[in-house]
Backbone atoms as SQL, in Angstrom:
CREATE TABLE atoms (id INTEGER PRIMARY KEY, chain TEXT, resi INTEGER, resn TEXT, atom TEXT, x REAL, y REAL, z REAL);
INSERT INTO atoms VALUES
  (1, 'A', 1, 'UNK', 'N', -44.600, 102.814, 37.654),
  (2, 'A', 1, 'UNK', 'CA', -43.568, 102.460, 36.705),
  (3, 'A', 1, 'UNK', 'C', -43.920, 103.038, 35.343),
  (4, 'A', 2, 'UNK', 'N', -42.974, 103.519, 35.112),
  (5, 'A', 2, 'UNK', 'CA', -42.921, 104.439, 33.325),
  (6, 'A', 2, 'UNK', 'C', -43.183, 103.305, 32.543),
  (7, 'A', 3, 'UNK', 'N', -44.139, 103.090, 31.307),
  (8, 'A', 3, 'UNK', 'CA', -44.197, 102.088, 30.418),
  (9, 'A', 3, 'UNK', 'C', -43.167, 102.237, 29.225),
  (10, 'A', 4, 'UNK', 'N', -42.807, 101.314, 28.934),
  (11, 'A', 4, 'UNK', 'CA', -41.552, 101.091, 28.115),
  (12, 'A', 4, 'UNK', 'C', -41.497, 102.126, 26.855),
  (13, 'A', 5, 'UNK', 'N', -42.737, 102.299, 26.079),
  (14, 'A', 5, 'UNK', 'CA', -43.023, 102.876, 25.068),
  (15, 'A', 5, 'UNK', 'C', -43.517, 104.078, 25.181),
  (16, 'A', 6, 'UNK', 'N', -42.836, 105.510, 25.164),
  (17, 'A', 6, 'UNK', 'CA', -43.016, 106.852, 25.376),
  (18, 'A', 6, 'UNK', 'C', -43.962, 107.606, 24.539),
  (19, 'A', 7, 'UNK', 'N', -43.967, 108.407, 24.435),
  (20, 'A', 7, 'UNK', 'CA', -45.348, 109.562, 23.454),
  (21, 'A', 7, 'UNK', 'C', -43.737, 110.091, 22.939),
  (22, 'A', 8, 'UNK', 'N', -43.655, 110.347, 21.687),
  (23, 'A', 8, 'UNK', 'CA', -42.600, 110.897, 20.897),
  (24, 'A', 8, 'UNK', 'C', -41.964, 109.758, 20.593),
  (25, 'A', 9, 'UNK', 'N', -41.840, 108.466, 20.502),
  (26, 'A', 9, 'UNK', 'CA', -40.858, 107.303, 20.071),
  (27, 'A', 9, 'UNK', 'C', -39.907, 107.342, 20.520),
  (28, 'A', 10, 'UNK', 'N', -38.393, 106.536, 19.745),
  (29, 'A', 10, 'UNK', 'CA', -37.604, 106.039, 20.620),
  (30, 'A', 10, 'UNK', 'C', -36.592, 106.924, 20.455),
  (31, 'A', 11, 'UNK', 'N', -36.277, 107.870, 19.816),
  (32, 'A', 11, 'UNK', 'CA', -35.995, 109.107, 19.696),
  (33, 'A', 11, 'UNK', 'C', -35.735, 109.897, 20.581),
  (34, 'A', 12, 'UNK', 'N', -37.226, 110.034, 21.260),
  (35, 'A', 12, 'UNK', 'CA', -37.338, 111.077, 22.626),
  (36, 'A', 12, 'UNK', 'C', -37.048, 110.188, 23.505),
  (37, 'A', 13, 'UNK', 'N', -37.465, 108.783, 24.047),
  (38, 'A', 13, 'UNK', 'CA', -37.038, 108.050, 24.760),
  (39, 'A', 13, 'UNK', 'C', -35.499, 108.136, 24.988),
  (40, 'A', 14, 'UNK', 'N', -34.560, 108.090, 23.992),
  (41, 'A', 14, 'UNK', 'CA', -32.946, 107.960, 24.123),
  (42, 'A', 14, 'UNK', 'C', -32.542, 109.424, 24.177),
  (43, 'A', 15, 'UNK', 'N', -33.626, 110.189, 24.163),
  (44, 'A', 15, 'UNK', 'CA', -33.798, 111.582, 24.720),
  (45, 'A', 15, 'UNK', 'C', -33.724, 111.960, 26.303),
  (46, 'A', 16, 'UNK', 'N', -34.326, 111.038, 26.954),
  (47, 'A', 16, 'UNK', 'CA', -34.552, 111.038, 28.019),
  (48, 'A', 16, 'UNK', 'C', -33.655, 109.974, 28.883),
  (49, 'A', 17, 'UNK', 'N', -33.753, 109.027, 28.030),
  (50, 'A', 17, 'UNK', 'CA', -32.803, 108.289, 29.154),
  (51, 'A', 17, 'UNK', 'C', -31.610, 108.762, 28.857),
  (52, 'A', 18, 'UNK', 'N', -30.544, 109.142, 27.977),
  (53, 'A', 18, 'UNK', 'CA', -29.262, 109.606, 28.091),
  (54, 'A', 18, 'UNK', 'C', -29.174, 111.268, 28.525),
  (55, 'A', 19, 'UNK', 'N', -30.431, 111.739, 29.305),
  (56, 'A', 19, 'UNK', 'CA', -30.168, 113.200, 29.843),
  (57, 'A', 19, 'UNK', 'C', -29.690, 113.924, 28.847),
  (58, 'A', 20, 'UNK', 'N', -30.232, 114.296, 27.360),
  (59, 'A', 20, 'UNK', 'CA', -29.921, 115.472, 26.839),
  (60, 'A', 20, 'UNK', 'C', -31.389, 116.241, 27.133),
  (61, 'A', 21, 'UNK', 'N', -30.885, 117.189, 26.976),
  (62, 'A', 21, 'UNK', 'CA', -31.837, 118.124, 27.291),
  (63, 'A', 21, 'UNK', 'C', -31.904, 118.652, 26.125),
  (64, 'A', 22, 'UNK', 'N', -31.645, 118.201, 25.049),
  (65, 'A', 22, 'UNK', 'CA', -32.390, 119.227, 23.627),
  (66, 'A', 22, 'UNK', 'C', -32.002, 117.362, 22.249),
  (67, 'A', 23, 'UNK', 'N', -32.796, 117.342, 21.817),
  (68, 'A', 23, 'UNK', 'CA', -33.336, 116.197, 20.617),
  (69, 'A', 23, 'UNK', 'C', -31.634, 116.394, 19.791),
  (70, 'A', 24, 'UNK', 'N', -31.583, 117.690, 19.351),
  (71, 'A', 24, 'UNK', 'CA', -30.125, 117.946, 18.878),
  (72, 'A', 24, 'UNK', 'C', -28.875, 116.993, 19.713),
  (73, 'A', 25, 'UNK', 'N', -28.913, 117.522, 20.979),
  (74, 'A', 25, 'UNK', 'CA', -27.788, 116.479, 21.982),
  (75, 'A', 25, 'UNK', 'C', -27.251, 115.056, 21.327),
  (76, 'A', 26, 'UNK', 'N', -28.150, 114.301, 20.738),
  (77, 'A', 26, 'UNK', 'CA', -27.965, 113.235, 20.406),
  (78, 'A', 26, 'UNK', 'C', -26.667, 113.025, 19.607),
  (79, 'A', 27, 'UNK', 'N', -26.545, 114.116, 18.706),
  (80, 'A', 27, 'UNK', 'CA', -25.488, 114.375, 18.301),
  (81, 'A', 27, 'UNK', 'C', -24.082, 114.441, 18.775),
  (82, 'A', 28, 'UNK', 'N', -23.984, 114.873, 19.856),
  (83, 'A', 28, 'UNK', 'CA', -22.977, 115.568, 21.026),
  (84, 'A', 28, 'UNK', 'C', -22.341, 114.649, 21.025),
  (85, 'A', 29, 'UNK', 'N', -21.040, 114.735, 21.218),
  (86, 'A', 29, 'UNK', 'CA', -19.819, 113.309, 21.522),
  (87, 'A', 29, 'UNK', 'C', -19.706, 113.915, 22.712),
  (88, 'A', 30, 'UNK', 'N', -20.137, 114.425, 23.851),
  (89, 'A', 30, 'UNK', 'CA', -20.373, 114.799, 25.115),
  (90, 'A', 30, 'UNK', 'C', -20.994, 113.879, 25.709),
  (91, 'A', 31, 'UNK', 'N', -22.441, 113.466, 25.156),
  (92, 'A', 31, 'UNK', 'CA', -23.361, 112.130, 25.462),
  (93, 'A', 31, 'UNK', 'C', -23.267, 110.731, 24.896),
  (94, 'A', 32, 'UNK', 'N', -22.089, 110.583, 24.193),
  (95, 'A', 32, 'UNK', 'CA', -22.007, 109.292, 23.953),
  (96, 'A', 32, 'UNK', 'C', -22.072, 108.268, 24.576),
  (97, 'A', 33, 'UNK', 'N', -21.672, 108.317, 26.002),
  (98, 'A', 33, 'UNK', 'CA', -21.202, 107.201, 26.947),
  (99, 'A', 33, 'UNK', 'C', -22.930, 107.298, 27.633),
  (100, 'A', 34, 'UNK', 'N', -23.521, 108.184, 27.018),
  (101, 'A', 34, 'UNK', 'CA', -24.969, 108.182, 27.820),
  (102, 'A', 34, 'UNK', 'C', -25.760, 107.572, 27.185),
  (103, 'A', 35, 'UNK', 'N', -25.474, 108.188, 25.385),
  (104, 'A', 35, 'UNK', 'CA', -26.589, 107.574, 24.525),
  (105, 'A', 35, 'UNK', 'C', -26.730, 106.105, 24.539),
  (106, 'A', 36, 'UNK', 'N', -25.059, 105.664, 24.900),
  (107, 'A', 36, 'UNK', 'CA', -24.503, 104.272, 24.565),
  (108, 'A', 36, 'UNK', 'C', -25.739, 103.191, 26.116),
  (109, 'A', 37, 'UNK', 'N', -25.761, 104.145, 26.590),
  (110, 'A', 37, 'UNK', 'CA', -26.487, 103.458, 27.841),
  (111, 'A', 37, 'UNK', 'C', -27.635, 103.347, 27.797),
  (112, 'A', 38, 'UNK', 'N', -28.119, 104.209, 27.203),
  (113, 'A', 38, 'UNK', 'CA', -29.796, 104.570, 26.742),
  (114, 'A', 38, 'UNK', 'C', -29.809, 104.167, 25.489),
  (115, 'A', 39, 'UNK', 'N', -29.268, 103.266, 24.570),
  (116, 'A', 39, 'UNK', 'CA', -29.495, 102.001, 23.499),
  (117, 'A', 39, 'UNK', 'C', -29.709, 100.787, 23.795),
  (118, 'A', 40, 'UNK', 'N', -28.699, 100.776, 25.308),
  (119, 'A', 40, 'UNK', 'CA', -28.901, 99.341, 25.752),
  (120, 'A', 40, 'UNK', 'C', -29.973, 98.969, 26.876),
  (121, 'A', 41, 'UNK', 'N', -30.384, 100.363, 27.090),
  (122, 'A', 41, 'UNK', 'CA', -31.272, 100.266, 28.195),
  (123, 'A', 41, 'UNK', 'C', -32.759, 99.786, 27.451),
  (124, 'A', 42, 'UNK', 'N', -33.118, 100.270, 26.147),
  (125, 'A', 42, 'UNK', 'CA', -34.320, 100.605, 25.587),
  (126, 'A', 42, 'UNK', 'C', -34.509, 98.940, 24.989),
  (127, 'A', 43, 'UNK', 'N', -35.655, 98.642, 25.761),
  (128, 'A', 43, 'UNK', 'CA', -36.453, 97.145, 25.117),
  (129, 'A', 43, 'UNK', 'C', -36.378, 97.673, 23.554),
  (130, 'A', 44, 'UNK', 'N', -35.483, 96.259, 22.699),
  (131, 'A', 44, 'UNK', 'CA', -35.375, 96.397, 21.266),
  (132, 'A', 44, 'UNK', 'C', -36.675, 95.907, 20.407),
  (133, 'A', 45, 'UNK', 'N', -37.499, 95.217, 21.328),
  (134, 'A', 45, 'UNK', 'CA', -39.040, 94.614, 20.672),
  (135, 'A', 45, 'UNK', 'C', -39.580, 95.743, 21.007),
  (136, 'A', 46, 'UNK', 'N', -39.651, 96.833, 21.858),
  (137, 'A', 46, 'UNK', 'CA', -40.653, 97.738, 21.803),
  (138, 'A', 46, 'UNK', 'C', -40.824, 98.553, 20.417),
  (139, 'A', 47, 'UNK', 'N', -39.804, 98.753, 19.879),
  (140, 'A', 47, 'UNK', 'CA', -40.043, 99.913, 18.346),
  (141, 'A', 47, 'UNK', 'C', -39.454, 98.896, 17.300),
  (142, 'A', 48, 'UNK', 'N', -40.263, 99.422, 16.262),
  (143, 'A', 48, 'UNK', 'CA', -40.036, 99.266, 14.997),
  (144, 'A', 48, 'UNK', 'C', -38.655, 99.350, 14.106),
  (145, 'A', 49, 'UNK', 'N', -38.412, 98.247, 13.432),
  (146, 'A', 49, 'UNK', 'CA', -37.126, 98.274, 12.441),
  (147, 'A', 49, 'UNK', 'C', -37.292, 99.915, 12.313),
  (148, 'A', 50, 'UNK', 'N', -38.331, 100.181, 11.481),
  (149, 'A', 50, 'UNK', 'CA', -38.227, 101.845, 10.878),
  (150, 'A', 50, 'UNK', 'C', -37.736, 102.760, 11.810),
  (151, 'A', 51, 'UNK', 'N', -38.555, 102.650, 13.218),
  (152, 'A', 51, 'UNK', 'CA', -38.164, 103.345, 14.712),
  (153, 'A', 51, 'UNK', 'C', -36.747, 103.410, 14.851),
  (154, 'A', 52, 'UNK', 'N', -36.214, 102.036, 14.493),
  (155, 'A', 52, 'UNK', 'CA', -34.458, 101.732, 15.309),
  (156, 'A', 52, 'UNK', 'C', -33.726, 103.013, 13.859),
  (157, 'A', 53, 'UNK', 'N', -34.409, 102.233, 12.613),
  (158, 'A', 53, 'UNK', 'CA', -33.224, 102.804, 11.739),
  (159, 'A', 53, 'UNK', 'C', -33.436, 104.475, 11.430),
  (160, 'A', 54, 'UNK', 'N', -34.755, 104.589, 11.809),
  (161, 'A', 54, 'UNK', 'CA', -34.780, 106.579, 12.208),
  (162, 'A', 54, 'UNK', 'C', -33.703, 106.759, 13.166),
  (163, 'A', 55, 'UNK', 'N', -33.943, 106.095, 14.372),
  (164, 'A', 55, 'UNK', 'CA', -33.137, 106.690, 15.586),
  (165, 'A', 55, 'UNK', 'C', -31.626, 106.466, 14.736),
  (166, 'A', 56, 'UNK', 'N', -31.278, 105.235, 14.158),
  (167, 'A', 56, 'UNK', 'CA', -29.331, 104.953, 13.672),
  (168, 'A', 56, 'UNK', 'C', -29.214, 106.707, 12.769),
  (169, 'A', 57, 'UNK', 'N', -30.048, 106.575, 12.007),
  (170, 'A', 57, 'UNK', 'CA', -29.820, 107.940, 11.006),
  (171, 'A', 57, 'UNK', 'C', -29.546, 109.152, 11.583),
  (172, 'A', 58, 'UNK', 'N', -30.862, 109.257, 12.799),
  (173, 'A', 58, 'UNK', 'CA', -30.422, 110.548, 13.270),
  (174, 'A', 58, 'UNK', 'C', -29.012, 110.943, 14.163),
  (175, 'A', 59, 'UNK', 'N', -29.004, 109.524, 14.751),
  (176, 'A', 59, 'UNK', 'CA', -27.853, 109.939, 15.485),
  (177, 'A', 59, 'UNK', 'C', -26.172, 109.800, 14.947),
  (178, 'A', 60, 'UNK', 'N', -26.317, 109.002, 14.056),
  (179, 'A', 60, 'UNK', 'CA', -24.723, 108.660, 13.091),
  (180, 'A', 60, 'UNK', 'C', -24.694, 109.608, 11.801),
  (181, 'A', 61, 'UNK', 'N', -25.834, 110.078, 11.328),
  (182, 'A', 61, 'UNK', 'CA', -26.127, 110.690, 10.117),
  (183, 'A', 61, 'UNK', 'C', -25.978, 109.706, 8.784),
  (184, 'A', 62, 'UNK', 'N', -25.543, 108.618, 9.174),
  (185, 'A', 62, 'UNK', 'CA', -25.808, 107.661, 8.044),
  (186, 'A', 62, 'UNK', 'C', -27.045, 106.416, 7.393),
  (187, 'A', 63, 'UNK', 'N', -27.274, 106.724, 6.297),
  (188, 'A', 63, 'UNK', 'CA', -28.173, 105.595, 6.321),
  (189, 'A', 63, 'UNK', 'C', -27.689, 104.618, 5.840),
  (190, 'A', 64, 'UNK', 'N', -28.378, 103.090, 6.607),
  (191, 'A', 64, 'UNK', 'CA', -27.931, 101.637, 6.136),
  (192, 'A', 64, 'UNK', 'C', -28.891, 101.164, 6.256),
  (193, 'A', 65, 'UNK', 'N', -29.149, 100.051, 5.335),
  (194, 'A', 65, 'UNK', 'CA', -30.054, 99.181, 5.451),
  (195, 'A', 65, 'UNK', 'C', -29.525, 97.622, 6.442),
  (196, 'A', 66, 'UNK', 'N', -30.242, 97.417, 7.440),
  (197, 'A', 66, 'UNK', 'CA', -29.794, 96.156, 8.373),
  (198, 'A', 66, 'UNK', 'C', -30.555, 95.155, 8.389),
  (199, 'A', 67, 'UNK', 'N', -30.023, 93.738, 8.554),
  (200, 'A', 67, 'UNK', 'CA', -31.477, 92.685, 7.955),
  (201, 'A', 67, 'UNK', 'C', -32.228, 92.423, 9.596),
  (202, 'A', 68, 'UNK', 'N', -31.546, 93.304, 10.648),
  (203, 'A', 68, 'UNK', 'CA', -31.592, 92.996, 12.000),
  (204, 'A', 68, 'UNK', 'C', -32.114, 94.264, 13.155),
  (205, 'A', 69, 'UNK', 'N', -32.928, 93.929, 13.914),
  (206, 'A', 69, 'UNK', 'CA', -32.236, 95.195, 14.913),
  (207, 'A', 69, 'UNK', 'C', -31.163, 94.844, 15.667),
  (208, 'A', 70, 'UNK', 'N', -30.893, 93.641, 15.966),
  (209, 'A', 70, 'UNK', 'CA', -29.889, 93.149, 16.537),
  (210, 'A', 70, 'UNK', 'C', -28.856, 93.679, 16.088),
  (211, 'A', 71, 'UNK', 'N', -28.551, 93.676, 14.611),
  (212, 'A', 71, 'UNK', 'CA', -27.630, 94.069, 14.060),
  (213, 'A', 71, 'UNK', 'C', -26.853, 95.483, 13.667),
  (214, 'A', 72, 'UNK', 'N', -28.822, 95.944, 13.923),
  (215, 'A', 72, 'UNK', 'CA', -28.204, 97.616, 13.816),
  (216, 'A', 72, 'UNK', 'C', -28.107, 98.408, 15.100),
  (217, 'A', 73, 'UNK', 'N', -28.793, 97.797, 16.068),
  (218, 'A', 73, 'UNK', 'CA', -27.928, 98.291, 17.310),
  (219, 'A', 73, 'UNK', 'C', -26.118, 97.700, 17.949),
  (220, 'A', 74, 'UNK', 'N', -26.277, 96.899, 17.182),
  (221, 'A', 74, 'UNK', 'CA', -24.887, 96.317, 17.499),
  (222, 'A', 74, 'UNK', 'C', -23.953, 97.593, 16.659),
  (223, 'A', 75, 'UNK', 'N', -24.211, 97.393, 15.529),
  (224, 'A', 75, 'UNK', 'CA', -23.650, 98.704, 14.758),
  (225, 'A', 75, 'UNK', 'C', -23.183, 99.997, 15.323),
  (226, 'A', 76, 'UNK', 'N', -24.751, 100.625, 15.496),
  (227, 'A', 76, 'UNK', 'CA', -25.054, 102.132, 15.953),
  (228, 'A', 76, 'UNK', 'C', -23.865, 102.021, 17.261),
  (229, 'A', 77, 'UNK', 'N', -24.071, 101.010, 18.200),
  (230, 'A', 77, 'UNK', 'CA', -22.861, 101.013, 19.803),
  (231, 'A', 77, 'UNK', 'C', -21.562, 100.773, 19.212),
  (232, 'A', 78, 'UNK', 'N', -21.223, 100.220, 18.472),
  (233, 'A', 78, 'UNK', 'CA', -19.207, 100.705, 17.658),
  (234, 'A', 78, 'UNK', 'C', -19.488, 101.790, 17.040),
  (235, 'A', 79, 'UNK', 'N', -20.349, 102.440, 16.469),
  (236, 'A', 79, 'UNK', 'CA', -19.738, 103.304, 15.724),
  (237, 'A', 79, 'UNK', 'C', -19.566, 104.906, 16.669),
  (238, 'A', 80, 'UNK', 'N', -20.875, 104.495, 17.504),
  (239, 'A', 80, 'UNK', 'CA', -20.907, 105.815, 18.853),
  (240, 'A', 80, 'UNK', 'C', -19.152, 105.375, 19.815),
  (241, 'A', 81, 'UNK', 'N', -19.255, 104.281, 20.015),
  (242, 'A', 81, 'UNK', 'CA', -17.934, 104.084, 20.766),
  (243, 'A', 81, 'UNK', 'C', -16.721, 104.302, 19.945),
  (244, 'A', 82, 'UNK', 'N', -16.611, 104.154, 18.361),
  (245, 'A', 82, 'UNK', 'CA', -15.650, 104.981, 17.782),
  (246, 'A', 82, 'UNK', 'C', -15.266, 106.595, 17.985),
  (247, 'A', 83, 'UNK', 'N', -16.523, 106.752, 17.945),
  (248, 'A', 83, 'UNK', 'CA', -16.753, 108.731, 17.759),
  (249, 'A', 83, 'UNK', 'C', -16.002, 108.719, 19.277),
  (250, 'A', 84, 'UNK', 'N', -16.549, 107.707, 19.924),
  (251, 'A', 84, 'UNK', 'CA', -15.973, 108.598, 21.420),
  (252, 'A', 84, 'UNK', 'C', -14.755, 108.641, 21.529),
  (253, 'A', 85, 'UNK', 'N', -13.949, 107.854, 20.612),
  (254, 'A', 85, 'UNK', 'CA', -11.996, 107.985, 20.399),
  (255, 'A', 85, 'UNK', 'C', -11.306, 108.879, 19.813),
  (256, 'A', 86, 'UNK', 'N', -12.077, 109.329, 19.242),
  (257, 'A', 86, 'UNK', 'CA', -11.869, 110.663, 18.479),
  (258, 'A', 86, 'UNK', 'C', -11.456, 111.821, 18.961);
């Protein structure tokens, strides 16, 4: 069994579990419905507030400050499920 916590953070992890094949992908409104799966898949106690709100930045391009991870993955999944209406 793969241990929860990868070599590259949670980054490469939502790298891997949503099947992009390049760190860029994350970006892609191609993988949304993947990334969206590989947010909910990823234990939220394994990484760091800093970890979650790197990963929100890179992938929305916005920064926010959240008093939660709860809150900022709740976030990051509407705003990826917006993009995907688009």
């Amino acid at each position: 069994m793969m241990p929860e916590k990868s070599q590259g953070g949670l980054l490469a992890r939502l790298q891997n579990l949503s099947g992009c094949q390049y760190l860029s992908d994350l970006h892609s409104p191609f993988y949304i419905d993947d990334i969206i799966y590989a947010v909910r898949t990823v234990s939220i106690s394994s990484y760091s507030m800093g970890e979650w709100e790197e990963a929100f930045r890179y992938i929305t391009g916005v920064r926010m400050e959240f008093r939660s991870k709860d809150e900022l993955i709740k976030n990051l999944i509407l705003r990826l499920e917006e993009n995907r209406e688009l």
